[in-house]
Residue frames as a rotation matrix with the C-alpha (Angstrom) as fourth column:
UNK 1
0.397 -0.837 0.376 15.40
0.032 -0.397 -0.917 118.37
0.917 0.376 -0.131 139.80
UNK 2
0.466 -0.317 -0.826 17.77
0.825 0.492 0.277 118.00
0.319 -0.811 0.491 142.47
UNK 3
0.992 -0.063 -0.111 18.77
0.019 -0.789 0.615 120.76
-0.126 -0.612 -0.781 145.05
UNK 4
0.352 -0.923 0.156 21.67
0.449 0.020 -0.893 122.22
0.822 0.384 0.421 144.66
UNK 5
0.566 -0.224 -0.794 24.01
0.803 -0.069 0.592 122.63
-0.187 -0.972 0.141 147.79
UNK 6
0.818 -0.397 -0.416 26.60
-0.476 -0.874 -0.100 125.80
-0.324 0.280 -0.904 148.14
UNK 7
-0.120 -0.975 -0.186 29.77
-0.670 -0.058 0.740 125.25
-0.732 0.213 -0.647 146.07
UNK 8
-0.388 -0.231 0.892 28.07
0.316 0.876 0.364 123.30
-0.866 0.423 -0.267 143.69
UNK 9
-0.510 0.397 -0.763 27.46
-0.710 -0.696 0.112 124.45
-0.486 0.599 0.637 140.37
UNK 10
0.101 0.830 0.548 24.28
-0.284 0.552 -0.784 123.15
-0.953 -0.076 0.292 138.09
UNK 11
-0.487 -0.782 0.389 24.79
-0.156 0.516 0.842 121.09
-0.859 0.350 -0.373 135.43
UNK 12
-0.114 0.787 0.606 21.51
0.911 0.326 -0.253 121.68
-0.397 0.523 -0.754 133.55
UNK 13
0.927 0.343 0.148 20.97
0.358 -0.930 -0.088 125.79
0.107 0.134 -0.985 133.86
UNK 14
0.089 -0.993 0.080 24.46
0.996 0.090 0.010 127.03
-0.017 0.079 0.997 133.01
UNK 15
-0.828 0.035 0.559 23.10
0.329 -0.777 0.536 130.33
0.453 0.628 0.632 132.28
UNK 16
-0.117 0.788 -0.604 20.52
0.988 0.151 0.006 130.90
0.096 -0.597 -0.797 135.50
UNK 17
0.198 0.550 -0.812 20.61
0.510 -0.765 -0.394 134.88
-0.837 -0.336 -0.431 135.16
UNK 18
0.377 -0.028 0.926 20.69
0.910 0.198 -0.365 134.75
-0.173 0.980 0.100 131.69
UNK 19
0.154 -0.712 -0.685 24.04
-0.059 -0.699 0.713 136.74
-0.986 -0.069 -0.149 130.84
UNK 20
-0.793 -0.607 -0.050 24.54
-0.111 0.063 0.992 135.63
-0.599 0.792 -0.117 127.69
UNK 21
0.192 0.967 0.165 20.85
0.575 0.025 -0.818 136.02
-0.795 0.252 -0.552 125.66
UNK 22
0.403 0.210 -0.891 22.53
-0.356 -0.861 -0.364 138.08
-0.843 0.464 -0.272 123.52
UNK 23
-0.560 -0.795 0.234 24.84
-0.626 0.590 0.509 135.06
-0.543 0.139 -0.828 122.42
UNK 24
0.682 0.705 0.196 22.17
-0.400 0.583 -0.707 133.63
-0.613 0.404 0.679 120.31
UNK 25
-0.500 -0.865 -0.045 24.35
-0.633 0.329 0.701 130.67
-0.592 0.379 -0.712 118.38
UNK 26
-0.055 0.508 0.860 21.42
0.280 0.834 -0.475 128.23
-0.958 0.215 -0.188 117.34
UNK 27
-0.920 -0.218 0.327 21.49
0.378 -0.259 0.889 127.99
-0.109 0.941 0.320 113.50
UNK 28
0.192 0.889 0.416 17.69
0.969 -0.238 0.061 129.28
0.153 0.392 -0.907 113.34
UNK 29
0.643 -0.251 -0.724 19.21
0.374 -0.721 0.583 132.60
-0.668 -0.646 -0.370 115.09
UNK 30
-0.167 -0.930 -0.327 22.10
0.004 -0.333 0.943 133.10
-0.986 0.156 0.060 112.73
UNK 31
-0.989 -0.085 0.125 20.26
0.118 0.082 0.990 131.51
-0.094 0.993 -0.071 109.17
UNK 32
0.197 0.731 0.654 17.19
0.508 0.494 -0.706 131.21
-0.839 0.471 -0.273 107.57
UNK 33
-0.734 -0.220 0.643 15.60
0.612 0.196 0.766 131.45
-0.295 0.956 -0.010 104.29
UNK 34
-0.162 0.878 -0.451 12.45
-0.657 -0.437 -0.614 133.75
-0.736 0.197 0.648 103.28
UNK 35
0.375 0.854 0.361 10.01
-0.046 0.406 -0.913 131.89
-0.926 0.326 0.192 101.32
UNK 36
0.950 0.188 -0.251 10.28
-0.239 -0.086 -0.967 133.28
-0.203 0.978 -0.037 98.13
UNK 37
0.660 -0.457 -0.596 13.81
-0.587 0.181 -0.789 131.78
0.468 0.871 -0.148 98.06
UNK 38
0.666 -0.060 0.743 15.10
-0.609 0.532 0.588 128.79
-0.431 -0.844 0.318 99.32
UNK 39
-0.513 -0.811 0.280 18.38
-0.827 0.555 0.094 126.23
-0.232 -0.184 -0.955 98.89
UNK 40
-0.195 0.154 -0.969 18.07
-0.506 0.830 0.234 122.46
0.840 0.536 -0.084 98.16
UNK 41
0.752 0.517 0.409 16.52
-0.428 -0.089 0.900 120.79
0.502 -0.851 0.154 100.82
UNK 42
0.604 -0.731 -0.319 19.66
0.797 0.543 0.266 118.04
-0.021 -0.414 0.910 101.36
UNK 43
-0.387 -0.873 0.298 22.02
0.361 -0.441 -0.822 121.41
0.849 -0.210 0.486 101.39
UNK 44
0.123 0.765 0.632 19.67
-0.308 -0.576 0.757 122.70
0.943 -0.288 0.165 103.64
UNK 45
0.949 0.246 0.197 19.59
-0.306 0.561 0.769 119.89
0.079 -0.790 0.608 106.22
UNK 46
0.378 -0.919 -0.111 23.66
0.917 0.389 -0.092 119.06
0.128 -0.067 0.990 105.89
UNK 47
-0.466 -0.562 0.683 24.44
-0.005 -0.771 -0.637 123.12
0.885 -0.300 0.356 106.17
UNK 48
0.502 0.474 0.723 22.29
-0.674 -0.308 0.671 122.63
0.541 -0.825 0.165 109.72
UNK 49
0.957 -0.276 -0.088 24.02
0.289 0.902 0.319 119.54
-0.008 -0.331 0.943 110.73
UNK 50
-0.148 -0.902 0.406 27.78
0.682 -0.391 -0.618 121.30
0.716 0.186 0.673 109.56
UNK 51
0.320 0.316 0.893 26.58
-0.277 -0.870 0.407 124.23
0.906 -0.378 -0.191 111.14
UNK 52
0.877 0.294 0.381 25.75
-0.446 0.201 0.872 122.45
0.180 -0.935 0.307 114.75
UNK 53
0.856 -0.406 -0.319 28.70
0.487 0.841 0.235 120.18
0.173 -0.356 0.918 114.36
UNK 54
0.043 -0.880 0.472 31.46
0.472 -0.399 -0.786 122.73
0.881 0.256 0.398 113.48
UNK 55
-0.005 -0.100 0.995 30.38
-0.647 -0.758 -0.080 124.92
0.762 -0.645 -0.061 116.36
UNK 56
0.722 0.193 0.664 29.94
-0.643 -0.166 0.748 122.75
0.254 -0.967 0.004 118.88
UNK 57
0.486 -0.831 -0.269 33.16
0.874 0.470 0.128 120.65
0.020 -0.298 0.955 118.63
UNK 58
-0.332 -0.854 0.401 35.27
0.572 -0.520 -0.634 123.96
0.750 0.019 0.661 118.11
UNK 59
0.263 0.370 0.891 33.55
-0.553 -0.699 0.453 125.44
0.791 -0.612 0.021 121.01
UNK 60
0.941 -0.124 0.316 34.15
-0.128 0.732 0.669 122.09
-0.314 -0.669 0.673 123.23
UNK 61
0.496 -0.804 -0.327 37.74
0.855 0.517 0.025 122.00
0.149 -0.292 0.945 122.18
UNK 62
-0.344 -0.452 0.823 38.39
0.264 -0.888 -0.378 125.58
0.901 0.087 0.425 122.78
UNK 63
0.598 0.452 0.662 36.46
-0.668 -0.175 0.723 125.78
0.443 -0.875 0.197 126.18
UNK 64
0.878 -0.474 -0.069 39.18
0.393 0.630 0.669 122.39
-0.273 -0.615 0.740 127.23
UNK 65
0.073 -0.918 0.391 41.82
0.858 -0.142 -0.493 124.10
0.508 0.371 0.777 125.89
UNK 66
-0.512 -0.361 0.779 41.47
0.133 -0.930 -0.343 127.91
0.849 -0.073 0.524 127.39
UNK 67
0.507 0.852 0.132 38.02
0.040 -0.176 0.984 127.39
0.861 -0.494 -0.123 129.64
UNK 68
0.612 -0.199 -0.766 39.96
0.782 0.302 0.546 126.25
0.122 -0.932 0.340 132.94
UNK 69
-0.154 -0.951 0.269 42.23
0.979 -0.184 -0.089 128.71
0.135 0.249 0.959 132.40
UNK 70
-0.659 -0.205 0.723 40.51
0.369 -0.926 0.073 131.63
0.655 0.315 0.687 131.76
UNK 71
0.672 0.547 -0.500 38.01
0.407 0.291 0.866 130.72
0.619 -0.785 -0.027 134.73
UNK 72
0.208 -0.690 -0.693 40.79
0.978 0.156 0.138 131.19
0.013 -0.706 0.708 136.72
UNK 73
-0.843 -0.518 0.146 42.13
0.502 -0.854 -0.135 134.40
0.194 -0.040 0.980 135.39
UNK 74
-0.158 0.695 0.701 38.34
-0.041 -0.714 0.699 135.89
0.987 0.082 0.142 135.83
UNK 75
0.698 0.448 -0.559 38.38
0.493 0.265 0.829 134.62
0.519 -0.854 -0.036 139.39
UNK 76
-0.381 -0.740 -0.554 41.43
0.898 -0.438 -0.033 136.38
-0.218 -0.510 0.832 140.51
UNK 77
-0.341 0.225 0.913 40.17
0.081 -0.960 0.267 139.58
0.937 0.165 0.309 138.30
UNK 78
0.131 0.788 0.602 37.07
0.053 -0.612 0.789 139.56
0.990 -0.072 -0.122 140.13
UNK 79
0.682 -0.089 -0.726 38.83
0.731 0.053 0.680 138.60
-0.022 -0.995 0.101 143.76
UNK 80
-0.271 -0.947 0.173 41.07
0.942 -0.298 -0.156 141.44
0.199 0.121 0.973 142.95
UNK 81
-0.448 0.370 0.814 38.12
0.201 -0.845 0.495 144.07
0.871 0.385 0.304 142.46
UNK 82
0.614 0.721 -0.321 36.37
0.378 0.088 0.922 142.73
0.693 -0.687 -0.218 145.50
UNK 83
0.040 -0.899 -0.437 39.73
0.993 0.085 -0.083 143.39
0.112 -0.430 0.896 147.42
UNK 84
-0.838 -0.543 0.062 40.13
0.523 -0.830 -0.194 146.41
0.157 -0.130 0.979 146.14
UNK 85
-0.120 0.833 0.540 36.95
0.246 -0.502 0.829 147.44
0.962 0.232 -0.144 146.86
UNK 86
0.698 0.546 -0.464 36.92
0.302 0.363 0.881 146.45
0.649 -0.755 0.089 150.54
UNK 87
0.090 -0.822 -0.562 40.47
0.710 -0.343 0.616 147.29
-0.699 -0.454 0.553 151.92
UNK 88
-0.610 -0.704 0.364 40.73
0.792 -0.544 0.277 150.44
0.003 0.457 0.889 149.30
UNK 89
-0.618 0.398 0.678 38.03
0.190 -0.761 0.620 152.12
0.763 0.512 0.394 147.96
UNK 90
0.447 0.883 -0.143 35.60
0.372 -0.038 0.927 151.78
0.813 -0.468 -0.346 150.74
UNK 91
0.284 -0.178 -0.942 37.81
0.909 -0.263 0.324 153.03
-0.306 -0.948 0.087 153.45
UNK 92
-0.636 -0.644 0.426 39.21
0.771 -0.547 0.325 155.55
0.023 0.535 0.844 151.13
UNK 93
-0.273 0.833 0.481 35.59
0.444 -0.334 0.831 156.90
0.853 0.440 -0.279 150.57
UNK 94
0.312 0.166 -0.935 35.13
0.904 0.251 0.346 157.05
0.292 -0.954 -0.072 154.34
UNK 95
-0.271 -0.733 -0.624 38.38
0.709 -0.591 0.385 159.28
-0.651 -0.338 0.680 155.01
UNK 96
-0.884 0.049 0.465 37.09
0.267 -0.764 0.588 161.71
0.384 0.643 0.662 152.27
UNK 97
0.250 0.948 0.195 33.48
0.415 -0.287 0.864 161.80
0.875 -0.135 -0.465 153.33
UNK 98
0.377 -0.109 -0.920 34.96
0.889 -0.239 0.392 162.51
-0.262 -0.965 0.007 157.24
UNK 99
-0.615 -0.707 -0.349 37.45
0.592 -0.706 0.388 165.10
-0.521 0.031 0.853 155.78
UNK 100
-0.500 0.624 0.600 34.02
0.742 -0.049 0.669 166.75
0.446 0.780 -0.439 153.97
UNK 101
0.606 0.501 -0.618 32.25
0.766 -0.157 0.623 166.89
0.215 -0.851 -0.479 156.89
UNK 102
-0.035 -0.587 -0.809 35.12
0.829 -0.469 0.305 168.51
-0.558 -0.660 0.503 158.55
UNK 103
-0.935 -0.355 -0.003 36.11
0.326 -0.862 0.388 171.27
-0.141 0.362 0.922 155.90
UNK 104
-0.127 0.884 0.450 32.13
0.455 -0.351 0.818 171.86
0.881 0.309 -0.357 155.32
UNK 105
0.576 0.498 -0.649 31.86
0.766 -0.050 0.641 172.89
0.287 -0.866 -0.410 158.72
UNK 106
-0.465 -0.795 -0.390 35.06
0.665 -0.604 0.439 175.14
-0.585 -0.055 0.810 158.67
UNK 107
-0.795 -0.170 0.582 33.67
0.553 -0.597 0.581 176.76
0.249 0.784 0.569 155.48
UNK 108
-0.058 0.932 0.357 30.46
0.779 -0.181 0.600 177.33
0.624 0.313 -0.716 156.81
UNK 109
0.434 -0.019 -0.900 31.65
0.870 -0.249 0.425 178.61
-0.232 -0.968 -0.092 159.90
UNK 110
-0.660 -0.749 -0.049 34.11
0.638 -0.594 0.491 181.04
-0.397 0.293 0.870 157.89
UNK 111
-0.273 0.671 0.690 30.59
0.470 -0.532 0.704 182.28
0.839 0.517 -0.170 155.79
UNK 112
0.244 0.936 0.253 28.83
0.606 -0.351 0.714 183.14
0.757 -0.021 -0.653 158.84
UNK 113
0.337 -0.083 -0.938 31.47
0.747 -0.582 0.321 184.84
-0.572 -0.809 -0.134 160.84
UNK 114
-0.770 -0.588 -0.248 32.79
0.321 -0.693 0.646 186.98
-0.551 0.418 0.722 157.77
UNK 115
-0.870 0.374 0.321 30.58
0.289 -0.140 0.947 186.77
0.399 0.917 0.014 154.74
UNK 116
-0.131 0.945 -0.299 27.44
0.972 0.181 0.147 186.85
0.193 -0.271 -0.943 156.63
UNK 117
0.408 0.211 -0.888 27.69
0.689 -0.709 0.149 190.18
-0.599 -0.673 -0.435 158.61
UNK 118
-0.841 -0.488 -0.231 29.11
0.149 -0.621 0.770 191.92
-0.519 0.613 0.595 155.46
UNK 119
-0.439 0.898 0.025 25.79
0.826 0.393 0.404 190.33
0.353 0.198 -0.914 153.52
UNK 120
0.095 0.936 -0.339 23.79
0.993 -0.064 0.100 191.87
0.072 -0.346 -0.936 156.46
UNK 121
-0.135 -0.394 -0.909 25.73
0.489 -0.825 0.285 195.05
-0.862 -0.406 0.304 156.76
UNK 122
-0.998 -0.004 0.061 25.34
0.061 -0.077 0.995 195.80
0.000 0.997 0.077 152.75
UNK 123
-0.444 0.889 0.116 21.78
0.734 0.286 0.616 195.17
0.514 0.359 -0.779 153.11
UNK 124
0.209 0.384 -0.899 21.09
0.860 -0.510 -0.017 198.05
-0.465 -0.770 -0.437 155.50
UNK 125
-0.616 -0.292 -0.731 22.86
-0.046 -0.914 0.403 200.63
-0.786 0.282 0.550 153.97
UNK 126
-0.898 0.332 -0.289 20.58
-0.329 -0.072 0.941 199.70
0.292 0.940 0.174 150.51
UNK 127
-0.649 0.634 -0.421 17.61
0.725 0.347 -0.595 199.42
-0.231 -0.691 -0.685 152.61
UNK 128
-0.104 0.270 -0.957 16.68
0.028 -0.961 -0.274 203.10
-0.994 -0.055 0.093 152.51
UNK 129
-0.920 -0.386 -0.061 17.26
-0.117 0.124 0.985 203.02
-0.373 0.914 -0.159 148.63
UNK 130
0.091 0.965 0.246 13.86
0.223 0.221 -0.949 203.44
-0.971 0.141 -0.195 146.61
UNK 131
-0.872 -0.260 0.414 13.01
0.310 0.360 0.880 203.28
-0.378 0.896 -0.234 143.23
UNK 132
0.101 0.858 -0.504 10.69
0.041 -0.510 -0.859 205.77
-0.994 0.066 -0.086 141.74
UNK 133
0.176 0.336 0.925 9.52
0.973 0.080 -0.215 206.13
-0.146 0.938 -0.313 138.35
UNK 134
-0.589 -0.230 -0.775 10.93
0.144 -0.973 0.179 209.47
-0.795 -0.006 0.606 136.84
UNK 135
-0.943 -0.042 0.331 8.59
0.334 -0.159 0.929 209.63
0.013 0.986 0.164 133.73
């Protein structure tokens, strides 16, 4: 098998991280018979042959009719997401995580010059405080 270079796509393995396994189309996948009850054999062997032909010409004239097409529209999609991923969301994320940082430090600083010494000041006075059994 010949190496494939970058920008070329393989003409044998169409389906190299097998996306589409759930897409089972092969007439054994879609028919069969169980033993105990079976078809004439010549309807048998002409509904596999109908089968294979019907799909794979209306797949091959629906893939030259829409395929190029909709290739396209998934390549913009996905150069759209990548876009917005890189010049939006990732810097966006950034400026929030910085502004986090920033207000986490404010808040904490607000706990431990107010809240804290109230905290520690409460705890002294209920220090002394005991609990005895009265019974």
């Amino acid at each position: 098998m010949a190496q494939l270079t970058e920008g070329e796509c393989d003409l044998e393995n169409r389906d190299p991280n097998n996306l589409n396994d759930h897409c089972k189309v092969a007439f054994e996948d879609v028919l069969g018979e169980p033993d105990y009850i079976r078809s004439i054999d010549c309807v048998w062997k002409n509904s596999y042959w109908c089968f294979n032909c019907g799909k794979n010409c209306c797949y091959k004239f629906m893939t030259c009719l829409c395929g190029i097409c909709i290739a396209l529209y998934w390549g913009c999609e996905f150069a759209i997401i990548a876009f917005d991923q890189i010049w939006c969301i990732t810097p966006s994320l950034r400026v929030f995580s910085i502004y986090c940082g920033c207000a986490q430090k404010f808040f904490g600083t607000i706990i431990q010059c107010f809240l804290a010494p109230i905290c520690e000041t409460f705890a002294l006075c209920f220090s002394r405080i005991s609990v005895t059994n009265s019974s």
